[in-house]
C-alpha positions in Angstrom: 7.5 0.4 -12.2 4.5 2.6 -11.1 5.6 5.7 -12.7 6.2 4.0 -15.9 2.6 2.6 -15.8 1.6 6.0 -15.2 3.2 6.8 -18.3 1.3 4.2 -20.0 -1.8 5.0 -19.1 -1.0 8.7 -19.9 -0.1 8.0 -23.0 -3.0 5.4 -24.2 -5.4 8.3 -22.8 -3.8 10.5 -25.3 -3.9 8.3 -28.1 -7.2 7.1 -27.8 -8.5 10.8 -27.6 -6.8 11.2 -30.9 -9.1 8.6 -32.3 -6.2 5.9 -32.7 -7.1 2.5 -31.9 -6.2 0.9 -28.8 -4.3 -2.2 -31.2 -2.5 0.9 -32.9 -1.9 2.4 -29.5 -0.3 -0.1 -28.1 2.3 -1.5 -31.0 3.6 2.1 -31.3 4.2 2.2 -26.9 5.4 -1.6 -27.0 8.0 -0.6 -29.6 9.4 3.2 -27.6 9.4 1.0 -24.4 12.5 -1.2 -23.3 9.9 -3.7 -21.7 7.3 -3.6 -24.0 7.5 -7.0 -25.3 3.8 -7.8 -23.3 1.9 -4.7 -25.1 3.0 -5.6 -28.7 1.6 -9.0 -28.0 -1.5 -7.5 -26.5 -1.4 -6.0 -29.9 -1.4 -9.1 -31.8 -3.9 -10.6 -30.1 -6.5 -7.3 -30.7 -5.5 -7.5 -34.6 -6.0 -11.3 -34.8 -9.9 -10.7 -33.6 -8.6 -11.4 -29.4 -11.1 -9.7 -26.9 -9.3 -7.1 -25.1 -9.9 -9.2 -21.9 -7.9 -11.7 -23.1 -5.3 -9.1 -24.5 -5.0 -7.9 -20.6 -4.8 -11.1 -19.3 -1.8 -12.0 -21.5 0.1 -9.2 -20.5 2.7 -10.8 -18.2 1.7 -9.0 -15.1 1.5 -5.5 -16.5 -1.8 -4.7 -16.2 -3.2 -6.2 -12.7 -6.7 -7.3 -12.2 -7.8 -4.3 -10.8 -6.3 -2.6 -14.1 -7.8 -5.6 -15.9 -11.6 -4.5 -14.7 -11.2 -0.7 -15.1 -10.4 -0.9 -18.9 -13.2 -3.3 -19.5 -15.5 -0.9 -17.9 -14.2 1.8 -19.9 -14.5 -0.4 -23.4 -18.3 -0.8 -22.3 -19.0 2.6 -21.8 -17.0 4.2 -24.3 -14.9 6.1 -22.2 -11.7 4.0 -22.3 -9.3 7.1 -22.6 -11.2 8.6 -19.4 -10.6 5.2 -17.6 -6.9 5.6 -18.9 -6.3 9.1 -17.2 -8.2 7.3 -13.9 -5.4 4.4 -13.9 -2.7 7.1 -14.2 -3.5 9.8 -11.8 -4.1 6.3 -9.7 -0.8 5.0 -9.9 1.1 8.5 -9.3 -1.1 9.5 -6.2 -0.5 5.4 -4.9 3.5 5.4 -5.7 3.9 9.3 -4.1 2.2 7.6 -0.9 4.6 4.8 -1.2 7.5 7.4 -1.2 6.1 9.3 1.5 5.7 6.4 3.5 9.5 4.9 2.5 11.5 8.8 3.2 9.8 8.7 6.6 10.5 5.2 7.8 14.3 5.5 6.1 16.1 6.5 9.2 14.6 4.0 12.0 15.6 0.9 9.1 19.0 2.3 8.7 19.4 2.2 12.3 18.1 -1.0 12.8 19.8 -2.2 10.1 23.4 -0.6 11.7 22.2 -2.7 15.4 22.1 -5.9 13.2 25.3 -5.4 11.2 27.0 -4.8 15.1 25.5 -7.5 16.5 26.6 -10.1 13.7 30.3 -8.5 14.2 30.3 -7.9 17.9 28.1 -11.5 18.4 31.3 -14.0 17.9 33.4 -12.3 20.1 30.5 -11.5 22.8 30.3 -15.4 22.8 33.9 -15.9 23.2 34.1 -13.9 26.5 31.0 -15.1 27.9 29.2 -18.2 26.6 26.3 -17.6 28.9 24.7 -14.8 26.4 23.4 -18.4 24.6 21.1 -18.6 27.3 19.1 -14.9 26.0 18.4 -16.9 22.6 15.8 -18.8 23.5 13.8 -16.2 25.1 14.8 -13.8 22.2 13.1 -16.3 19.7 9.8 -17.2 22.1 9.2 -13.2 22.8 10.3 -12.0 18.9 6.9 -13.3 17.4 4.1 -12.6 20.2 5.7 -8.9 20.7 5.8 -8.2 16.6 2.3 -9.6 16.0 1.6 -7.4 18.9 2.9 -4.5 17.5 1.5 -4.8 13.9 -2.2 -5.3 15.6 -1.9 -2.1 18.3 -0.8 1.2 18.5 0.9 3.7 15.6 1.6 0.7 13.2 -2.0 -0.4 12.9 -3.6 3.2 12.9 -1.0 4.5 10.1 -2.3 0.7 8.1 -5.6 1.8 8.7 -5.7 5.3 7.5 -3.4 4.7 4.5 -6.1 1.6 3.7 -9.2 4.1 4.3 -7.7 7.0 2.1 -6.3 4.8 -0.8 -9.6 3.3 -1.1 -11.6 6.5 -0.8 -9.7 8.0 -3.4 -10.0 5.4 -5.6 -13.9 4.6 -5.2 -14.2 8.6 -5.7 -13.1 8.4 -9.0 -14.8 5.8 -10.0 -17.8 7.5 -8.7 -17.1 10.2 -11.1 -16.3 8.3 -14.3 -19.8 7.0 -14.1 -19.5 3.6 -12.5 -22.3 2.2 -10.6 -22.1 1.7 -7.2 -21.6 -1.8 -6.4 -19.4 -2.1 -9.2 -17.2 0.5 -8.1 -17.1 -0.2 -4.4 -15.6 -3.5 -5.5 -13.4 -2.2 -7.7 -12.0 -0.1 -5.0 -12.1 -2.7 -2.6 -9.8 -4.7 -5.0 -7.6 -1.6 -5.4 -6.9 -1.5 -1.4 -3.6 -2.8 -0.1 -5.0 -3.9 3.6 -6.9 -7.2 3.4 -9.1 -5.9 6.4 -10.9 -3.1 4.3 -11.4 -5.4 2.0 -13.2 -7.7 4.1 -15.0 -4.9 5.2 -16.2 -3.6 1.6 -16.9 -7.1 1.4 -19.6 -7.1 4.0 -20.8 -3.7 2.9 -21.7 -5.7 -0.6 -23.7 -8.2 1.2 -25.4 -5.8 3.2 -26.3 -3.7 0.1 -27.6 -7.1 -1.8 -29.7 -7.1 1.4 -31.2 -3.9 1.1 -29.6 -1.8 3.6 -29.1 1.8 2.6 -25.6 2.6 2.5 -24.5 4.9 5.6 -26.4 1.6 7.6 -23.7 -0.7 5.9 -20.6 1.2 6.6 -21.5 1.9 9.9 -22.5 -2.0 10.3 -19.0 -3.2 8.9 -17.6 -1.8 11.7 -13.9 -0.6 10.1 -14.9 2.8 9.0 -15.2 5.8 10.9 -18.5 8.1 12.1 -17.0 10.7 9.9 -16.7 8.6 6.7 -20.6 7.6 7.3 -21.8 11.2 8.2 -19.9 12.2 4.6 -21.5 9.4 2.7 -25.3 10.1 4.2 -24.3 14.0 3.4 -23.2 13.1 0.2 -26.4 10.9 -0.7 -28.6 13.6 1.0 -27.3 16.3 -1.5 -26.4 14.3 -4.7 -22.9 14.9 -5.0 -21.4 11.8 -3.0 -18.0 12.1 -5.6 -17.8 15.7 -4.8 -17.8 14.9 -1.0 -15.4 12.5 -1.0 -12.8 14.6 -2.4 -12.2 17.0 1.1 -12.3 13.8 3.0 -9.5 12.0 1.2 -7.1 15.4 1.8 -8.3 15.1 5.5 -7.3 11.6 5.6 -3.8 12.4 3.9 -3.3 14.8 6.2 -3.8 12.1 9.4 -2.1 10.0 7.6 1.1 12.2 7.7 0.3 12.6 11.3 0.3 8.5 11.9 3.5 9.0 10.0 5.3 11.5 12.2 3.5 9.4 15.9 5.5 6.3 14.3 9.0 7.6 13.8 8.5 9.2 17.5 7.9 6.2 18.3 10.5 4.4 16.3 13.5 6.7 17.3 13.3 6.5 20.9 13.4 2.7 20.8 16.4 2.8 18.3 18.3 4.5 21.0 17.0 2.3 23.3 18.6 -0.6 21.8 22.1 1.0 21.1 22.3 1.6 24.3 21.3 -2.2 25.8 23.8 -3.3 23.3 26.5 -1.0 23.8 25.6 -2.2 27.9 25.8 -5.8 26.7 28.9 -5.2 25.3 30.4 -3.4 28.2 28.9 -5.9 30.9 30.8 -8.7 29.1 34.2 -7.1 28.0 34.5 -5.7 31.6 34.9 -9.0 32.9 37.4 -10.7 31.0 39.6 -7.3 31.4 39.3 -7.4 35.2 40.2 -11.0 35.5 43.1 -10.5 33.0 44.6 -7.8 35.0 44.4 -9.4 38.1 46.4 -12.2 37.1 49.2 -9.5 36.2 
């Protein structure tokens, strides 16, 4: 879906570059698309004197709200192809993360995927030779939610969160920095943009703080989610007058941790797969052995 809204937006840039109009625009891509029953009504409703807000909004889901408030910014200033070619380098940078993140994470879900397919074939008979394995379900179920919540909120899981969060949102307020958007605007916009719900509630505070009157390395470094080397980079970039331009090197840095956080996860992932073969491969041993011995004893 992502690379076909990148698509979209490619095209749209084009065609409103080429001075046709967005109404125009958008019957001819709802017509070449299979699924483009939402953008001819769009259409309609820009032909029958509509708003485009409300030609967005009507859209079944296919433009979000963050999508929603870029175009409109765009429409105001006049550079709605621009905005266009933002939304589409957006979506192809967000959904080759998404991949990145998916190809590394593939082979610790397949395994633990194959340790649940065993244990649903191997459970019935497990039970059979020894009924007393009922007794591990209760602590299984008390200990499986404290230990996950703990693992989402320590160690790799929440570092790799945290840096994907930190660059998609960088990246994002960067180029909105350099289409021209104010500053408030566009650190909400970004905010919105962000797929943790903790950097939002971070930009969130930063807003407040700005509203205040704080200068803006003081906020980040008040919010307290951002690093000291995302705060030196914004006063550097204030100092010089080229914050966009500054933001740029820091986004690749934080790509670059963030295939780090990436490669510290699956070390950590694979060990623990093994781990888990082998206490059920023991489970299954310790209670087949058992049964065998008895069996052959009464021979």
């Amino acid at each position: 879906m992502k690379w076909q809204r990148a698509q979209l937006f490619r095209s749209l840039s084009l065609l409103q570059s080429s001075g046709v109009r967005l109404d125009r625009a958008l019957d001819l891509l709802g017509r070449q698309l299979p699924s483009g029953y939402p953008l001819l009504r769009a259409a309609a409703i820009l032909r029958s004197g509509g708003g485009l807000a409300q030609a967005l909004r009507d859209s079944d889901g296919l433009f979000s709200s963050y999508h929603q408030a870029v175009i409109q910014l765009g429409e105001k200033s006049g550079k709605l192809d621009d905005c266009f070619t933002y939304l589409a380098v957006h979506e192809e940078s967000s959904q080759r993360l998404r991949q990145k993140i998916v190809a590394e994470l593939t082979y610790p879900g397949l395994v633990f995927g194959c340790l649940l397919a065993m244990a649903l074939v191997m459970g019935p008979l497990l039970l059979s030779w020894s009924p007393w394995i009922l007794l591990l379900v209760p602590l299984l179920v008390a200990c499986r939610v404290p230990a996950g919540r703990r693992l989402r909120a320590s160690g790799p899981a929440r570092r790799l969160a945290k840096v994907w969060a930190t660059s998609h949102f960088l990246s994002c307020w960067g180029s909105l920095l350099q289409q021209g958007i104010a500053l408030p605007m566009s650190l909400q916009l970004a905010a919105h943009a962000s797929p943790e719900p903790e950097c939002r509630a971070a930009v969130t505070r930063i807003l407040e703080a700005l509203r205040a009157g704080c200068d803006l390395p003081d906020c980040f470094r008040g919010c307290g989610y951002f690093s000291p080397l995302v705060v030196g980079t914004i006063a550097a970039g204030l100092e010089c007058g080229s914050l966009d331009q500054l933001l740029k090197p820091l986004v690749d840095l934080y790509e670059v941790e963030l295939e780090t956080s990436l490669k510290a996860m699956t070390a950590l992932l694979s060990p623990l797969c093994m781990l888990l073969i082998g206490g059920l491969l023991m489970l299954f041993l310790v209670t087949s052995v058992g049964p065998l011995l008895r069996l052959a004893a009464q021979l």
